[in-house]
C-alpha positions in Angstrom: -45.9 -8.6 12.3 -44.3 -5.3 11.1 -45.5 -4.0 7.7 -45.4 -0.7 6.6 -47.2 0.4 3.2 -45.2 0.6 -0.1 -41.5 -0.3 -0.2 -38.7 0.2 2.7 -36.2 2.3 1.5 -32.5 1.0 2.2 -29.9 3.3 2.3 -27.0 1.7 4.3 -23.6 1.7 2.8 -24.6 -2.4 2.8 -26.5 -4.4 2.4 -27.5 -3.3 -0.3 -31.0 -3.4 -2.4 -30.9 -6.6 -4.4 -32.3 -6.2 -8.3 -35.7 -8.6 -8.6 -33.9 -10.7 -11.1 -31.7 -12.0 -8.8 -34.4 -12.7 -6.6 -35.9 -14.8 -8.9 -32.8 -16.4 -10.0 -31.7 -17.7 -6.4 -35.8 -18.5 -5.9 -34.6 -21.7 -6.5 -34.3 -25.8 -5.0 -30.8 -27.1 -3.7 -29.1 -29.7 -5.7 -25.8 -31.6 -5.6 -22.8 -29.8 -6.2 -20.6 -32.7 -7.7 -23.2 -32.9 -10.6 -22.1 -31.4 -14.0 -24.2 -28.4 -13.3 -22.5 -26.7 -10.5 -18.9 -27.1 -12.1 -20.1 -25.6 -15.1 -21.4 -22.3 -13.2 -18.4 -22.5 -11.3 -16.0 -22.0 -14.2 -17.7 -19.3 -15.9 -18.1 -16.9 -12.6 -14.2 -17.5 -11.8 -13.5 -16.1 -15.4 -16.1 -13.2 -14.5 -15.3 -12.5 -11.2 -11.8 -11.9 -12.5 -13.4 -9.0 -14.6 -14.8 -6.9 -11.9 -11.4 -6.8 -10.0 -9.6 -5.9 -13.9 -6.9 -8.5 -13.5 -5.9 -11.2 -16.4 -3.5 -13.2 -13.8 -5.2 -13.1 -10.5 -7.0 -16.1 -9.2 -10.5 -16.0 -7.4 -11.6 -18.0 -4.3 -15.4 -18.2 -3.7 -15.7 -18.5 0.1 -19.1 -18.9 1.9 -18.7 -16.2 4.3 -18.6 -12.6 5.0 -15.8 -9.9 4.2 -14.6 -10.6 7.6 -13.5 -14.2 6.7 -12.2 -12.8 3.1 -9.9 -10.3 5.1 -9.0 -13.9 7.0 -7.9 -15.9 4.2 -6.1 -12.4 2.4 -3.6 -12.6 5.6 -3.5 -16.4 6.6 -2.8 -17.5 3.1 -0.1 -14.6 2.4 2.0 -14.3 6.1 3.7 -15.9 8.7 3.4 -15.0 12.9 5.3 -12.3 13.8 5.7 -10.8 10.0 5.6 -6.9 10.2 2.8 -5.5 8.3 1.4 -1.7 7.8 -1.9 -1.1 8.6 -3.8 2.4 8.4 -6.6 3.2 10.7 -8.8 5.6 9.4 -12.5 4.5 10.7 -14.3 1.5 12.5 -13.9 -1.1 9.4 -9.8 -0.5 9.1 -9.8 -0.6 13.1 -11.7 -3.6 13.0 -9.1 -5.4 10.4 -6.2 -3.8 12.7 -7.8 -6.1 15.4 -8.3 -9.2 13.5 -4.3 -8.8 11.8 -2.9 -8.6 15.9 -5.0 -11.6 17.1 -4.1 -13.9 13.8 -0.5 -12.5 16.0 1.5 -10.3 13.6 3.7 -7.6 14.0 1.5 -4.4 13.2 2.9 -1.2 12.7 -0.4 0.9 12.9 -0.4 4.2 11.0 -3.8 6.1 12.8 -5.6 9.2 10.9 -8.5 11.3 12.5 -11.9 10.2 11.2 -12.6 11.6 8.1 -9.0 11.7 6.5 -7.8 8.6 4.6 -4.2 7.0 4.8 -1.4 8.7 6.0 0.7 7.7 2.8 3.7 10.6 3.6 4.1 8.1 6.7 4.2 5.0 4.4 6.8 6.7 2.6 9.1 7.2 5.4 8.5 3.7 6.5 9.2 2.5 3.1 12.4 4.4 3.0 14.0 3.4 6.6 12.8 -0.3 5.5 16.2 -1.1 4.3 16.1 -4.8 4.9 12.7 -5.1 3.8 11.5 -6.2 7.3 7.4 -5.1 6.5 5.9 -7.8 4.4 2.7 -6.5 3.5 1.0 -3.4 3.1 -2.6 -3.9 4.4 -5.2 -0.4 3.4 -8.6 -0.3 3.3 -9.8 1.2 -0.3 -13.1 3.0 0.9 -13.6 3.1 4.4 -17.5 3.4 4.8 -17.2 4.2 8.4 -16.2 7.7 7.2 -17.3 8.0 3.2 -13.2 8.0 2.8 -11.4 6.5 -0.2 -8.0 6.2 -0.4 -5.5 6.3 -3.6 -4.4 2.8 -4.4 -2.4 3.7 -7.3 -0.6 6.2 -5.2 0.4 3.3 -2.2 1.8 1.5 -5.4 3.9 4.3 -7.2 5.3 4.5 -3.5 6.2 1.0 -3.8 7.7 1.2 -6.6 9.6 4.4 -5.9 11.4 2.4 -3.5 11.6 -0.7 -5.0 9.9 -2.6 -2.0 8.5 -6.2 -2.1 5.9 -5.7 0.7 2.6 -7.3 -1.1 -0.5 -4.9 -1.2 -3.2 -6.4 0.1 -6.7 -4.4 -0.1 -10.1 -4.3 1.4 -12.5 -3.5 -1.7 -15.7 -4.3 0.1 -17.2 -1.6 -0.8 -15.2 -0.5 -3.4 -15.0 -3.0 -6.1 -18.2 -3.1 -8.2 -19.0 0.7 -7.7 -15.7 2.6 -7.7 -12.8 2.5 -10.0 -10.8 -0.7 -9.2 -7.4 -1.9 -11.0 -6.3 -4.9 -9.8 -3.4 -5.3 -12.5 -2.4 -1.5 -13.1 -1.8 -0.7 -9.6 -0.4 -4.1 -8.4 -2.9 -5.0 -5.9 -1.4 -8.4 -4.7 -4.8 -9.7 -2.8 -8.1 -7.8 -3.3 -11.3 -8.7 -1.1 -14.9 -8.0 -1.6 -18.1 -9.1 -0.4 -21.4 -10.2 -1.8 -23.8 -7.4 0.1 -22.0 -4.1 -0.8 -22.1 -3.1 -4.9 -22.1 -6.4 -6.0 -25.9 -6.3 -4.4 -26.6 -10.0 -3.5 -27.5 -11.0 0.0 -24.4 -11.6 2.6 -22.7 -14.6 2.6 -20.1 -14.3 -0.5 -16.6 -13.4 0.6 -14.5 -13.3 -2.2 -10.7 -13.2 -2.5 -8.6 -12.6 -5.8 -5.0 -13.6 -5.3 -2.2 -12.5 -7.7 1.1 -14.3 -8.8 2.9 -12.8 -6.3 0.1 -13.5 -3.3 0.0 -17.4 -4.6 3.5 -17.9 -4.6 4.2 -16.1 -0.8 1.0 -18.7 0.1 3.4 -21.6 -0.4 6.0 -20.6 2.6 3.5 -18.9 4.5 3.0 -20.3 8.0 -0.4 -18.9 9.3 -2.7 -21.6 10.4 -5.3 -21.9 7.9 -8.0 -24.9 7.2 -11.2 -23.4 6.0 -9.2 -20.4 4.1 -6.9 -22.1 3.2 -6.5 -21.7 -0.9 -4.6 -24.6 -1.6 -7.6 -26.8 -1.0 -9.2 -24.6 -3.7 -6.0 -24.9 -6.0 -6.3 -28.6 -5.7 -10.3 -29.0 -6.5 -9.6 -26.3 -9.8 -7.0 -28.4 -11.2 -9.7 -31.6 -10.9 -12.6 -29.2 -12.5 -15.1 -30.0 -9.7 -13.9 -26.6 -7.2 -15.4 -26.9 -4.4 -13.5 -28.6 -1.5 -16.8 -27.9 0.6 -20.3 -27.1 0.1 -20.8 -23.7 -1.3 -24.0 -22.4 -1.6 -25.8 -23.3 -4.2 -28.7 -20.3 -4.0 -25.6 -17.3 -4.1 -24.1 -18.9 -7.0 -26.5 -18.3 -9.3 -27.1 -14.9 -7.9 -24.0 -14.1 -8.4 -23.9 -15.3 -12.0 -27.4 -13.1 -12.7 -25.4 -10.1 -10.6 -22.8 -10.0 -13.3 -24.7 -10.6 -15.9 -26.3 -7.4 -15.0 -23.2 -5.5 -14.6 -21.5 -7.0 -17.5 -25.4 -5.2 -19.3 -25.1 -2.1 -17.9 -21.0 -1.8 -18.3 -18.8 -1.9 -15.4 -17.2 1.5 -16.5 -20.8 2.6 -16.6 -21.7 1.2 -13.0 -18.8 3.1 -11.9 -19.8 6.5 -13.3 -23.2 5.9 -12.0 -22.2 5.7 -8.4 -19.9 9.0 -9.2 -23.5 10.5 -10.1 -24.8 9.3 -7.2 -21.7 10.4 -4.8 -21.6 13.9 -6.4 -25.6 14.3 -5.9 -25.5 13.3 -2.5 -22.7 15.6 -1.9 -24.6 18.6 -3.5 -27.5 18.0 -1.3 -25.6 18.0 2.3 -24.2 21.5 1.1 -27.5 22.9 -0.1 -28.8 22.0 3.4 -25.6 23.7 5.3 -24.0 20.6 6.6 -20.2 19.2 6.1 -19.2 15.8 5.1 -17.2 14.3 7.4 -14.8 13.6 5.0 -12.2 16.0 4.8 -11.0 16.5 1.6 -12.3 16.5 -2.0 -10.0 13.8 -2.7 -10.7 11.6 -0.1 -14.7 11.9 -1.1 -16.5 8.5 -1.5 -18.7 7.5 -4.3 -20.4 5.1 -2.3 -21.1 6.4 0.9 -21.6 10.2 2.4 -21.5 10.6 6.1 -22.8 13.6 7.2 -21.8 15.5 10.3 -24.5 17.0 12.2 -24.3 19.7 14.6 -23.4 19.1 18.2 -27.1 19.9 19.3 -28.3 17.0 17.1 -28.0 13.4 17.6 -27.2 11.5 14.6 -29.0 8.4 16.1 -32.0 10.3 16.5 -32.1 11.0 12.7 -31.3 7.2 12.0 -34.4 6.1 14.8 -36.7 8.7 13.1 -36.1 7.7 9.7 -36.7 4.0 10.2 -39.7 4.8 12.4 -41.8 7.2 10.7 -40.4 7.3 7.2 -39.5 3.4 6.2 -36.2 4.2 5.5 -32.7 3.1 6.8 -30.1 4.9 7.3 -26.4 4.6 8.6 -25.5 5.2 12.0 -22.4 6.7 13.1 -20.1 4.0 14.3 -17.7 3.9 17.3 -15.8 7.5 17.7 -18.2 9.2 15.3 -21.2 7.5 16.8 -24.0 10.5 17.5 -22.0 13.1 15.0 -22.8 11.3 11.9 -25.2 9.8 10.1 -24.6 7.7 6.8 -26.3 7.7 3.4 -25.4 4.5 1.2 -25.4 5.5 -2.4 -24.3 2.3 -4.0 -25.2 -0.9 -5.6 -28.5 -1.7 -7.6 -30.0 2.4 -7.3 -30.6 4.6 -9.9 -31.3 8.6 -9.6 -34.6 8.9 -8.9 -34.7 6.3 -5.6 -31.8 8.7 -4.5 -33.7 11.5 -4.8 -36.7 9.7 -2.6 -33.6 9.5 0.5 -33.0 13.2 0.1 -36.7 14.3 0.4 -36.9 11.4 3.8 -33.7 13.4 5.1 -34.8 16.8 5.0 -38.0 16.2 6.7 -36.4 14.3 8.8 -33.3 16.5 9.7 -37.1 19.3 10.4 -38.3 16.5 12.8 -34.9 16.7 14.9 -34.8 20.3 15.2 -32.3 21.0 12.0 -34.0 23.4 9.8 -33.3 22.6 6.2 -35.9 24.0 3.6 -37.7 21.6 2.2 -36.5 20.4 -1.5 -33.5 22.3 -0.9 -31.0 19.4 -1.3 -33.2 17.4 -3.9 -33.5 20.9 -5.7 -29.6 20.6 -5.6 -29.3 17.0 -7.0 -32.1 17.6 -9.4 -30.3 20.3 -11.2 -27.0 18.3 -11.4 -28.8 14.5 -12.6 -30.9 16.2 -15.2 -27.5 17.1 -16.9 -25.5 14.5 -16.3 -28.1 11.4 -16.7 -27.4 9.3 -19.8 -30.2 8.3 -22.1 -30.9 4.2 -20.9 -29.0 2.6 -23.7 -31.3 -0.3 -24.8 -34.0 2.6 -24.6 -32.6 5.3 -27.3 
């Protein structure tokens, strides 16, 4: 048995802390999924789900499984073998999508960045503009790659599109975007959109879920990638005969999902956004108060929903992720593949508020003291202290 007093403190950039209401609301029996009750929940989170990706004309697809398997049914449903498609790798998640994209065989044309700078979108550009014959068939980018706490500019890969008239569908990872940071499905012409259930919507794992546009759905009826368990049409087929589910799905995450939006829908999704820009900003403060860099490059490139934070060559980043999980309760991210031992990661999204935030700071600095960094103490929280007590809203249903 391994207990520790009080509450651990989760600060991964996912999973994420999940809200006790939707504890209680998946605290529940299994029953059968062709009854009237499960097609009735169905039908109103589809209409939801839409919501949180800010599209009228995409279609969602439920899938019980992991971002991994969204990303699946994103390129299976939308491409052939051998299609060309543009992938950027800026961190471990994009490499590991680069990786699935050449095993499911296509053609990728890999645009690489160093770790901690986003998408090399003057490169896209230049693609885009020798492309004459329209040869690349999808655009595949990673919104905020949590890997590095870098987010890229969707509505820029689309004006780049459009400057050059191209038909290449753009398909995006929102894992850990959607839910948290500014997502516009419809404006910028996102063609498929993925998310999972354990990053901002803050559920438990086992959610992937895929919103398809006009243009995705109609390239999924001459696409030729092998597909059974991904495969939309199946979906397509149980929707049109109101019972949507051409498999089990489970029954527990349903209704946590329908009590997660419920909750966002409460609070405002334009409000949940601005929240996690609290939260990015604080967390940001702090690392400068206590003399370390982000290891994100450029303001622009700043995520909302991770920081990872580069620590000097004398320190390793593991320690600091060991020690806080040891001695303080707390998790934090490690650094992954090439930034493994430089960086450590602080999640900042999901169900968190200011003060819990704060609580992470405090752990940090006496941690970063245990591993020979010296950071005065309250420094950082001093930092984000100042900042939240201007910029925290008055609770709405409390005023």
């Amino acid at each position: 048995m391994d207990n520790a007093p009080g509450r651990h403190h989760l600060f991964v950039p996912g999973p994420t802390n999940i809200p006790e209401q939707v504890i209680r609301a998946m605290n529940r029996n299994n029953e059968d999924y062709r009854a009237p009750a499960i097609p009735a929940l169905t039908k109103t989170l589809l209409e939801d789900v839409k919501k949180i990706f800010k599209t009228s004309t995409g279609i969602p697809f439920l899938f019980p499984t992991t971002g991994t398997g969204a990303w699946e049914s994103a390129l299976t449903n939308t491409l052939s073998p051998g299609d060309r498609i543009v992938s950027f790798l800026i961190g471990q998640f994009s490499l590991l999508w680069i990786d699935q994209q050449q095993r499911l065989n296509f053609n990728v044309d890999v645009v690489e960045s160093d770790w901690g700078q986003g998408a090399n979108l003057d490169v896209l550009e230049s693609k885009l503009a020798s492309d004459r014959t329209h040869t690349i068939k999808a655009i595949c980018i990673v919104h905020n790659e949590t890997a590095t706490g870098v987010t890229n500019n969707l509505a820029k890969v689309r004006k780049i599109l459009d400057d050059y008239q191209h038909p290449a569908l753009l398909i995006v990872d929102g894992v850990s975007s959607i839910c948290a940071l500014d997502f516009r499905m419809d404006e910028w012409g996102v063609d498929v959109a993925v998310t999972g259930s354990q990053k901002a919507l803050s559920l438990p794992t086992g959610l992937g879920i895929v919103c398809a546009g006009p243009k995705a759905i109609e390239a999924s009826k001459s696409a030729k990638s092998l597909r059974v368990f991904f495969d939309w049409n199946d979906y397509l087929k149980f929707y049109k005969l109101g019972t949507y589910w051409p498999y089990t799905p489970s029954i527990q995450l349903l209704y946590g999902l329908r009590e997660a939006l419920d909750l966002i829908f409460e609070e405002g999704l334009d409000n949940v956004i601005l929240r996690h820009k609290r939260l990015g900003h604080a967390t940001r403060l702090a690392v400068e108060a206590w003399g370390l860099k982000n290891c994100t490059q450029k303001e622009e490139w700043y995520s909302d929903t991770v920081t990872a934070v580069l620590v000097p060559p004398y320190i390793d980043a593991a320690e600091v992720v060991r020690r806080s999980w040891k001695r303080y309760n707390m998790s934090l991210g490690l650094g992954l593949n090439k930034v493994a031992g430089k960086v450590f990661r602080i999640g900042h999204l999901g169900n968190l508020n200011e003060l819990q935030l704060l609580g992470c700071l405090a752990g940090v600095e006496m941690i970063l003291n245990d591993v020979g960094y010296p950071v005065k103490l309250g420094s950082g929280v001093a930092a984000a202290s100042a900042y939240f007590q201007n910029n925290i809203p008055m609770i709405p249903s409390r005023i």
